[in-house]
N, C-alpha and C positions, 0 to 999 in steps of 0.2 A: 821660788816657792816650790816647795815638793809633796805631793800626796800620795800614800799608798793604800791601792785596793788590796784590801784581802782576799786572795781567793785561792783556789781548788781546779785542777783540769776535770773540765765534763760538770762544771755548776752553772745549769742556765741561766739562774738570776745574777751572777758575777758578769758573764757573759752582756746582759741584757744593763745591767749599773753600767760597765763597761761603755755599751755602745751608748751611754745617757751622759757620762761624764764627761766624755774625750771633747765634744762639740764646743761644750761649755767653757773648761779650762784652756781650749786651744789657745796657745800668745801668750797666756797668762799663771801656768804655772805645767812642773814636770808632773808625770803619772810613773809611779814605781810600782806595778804588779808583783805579787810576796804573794809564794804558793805556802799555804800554812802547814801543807803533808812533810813540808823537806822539812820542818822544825816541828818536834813532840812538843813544846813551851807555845809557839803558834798554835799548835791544831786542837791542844787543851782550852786554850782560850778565848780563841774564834769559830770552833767545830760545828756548832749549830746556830751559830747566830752571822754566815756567810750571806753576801758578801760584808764585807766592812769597808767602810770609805777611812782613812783619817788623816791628818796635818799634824805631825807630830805624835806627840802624845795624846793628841784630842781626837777624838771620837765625831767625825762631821754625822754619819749614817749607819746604819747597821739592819739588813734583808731587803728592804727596798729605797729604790731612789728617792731622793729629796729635794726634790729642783730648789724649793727656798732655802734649804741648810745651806746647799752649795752657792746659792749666790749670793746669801749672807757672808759666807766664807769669803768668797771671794772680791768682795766690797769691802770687807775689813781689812784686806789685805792691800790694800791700794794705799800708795803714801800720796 
């Protein structure tokens, strides 16, 4: 299982999701950081609504952390 934070260099709440997330999915799935400046299609579509959590094409979070989305996430994901 793979998830990727959206984020930006120099965004404290990326930084701040960041240090919320890692704890949580540790064992339990990869963390893929995607800077949304190297891509104009990213930064159009994530620009103001930083950080973003998601698994896929799904959308877990978006500006502040969700301890229940994530551990929802991550309870459905268990076989």
């Amino acid at each position: 299982m793979t998830l990727e934070l959206y984020t930006r260099v120099g965004c404290d709440l990326c930084e701040q999701m960041l240090e919320a997330v890692l704890p949580l999915i540790r064992g339990r799935a990869k963390l893929t950081l995607v800077d949304i400046d190297q891509d104009a299609d990213l930064r159009q579509r994530f620009d103001t609504r930083l950080p973003v959590l998601c698994a896929g094409e799904d959308e877990l979070m978006a500006g502040q952390f969700d301890r229940g989305a994530l551990i929802q996430w991550l309870v459905s994901q268990q076989v």
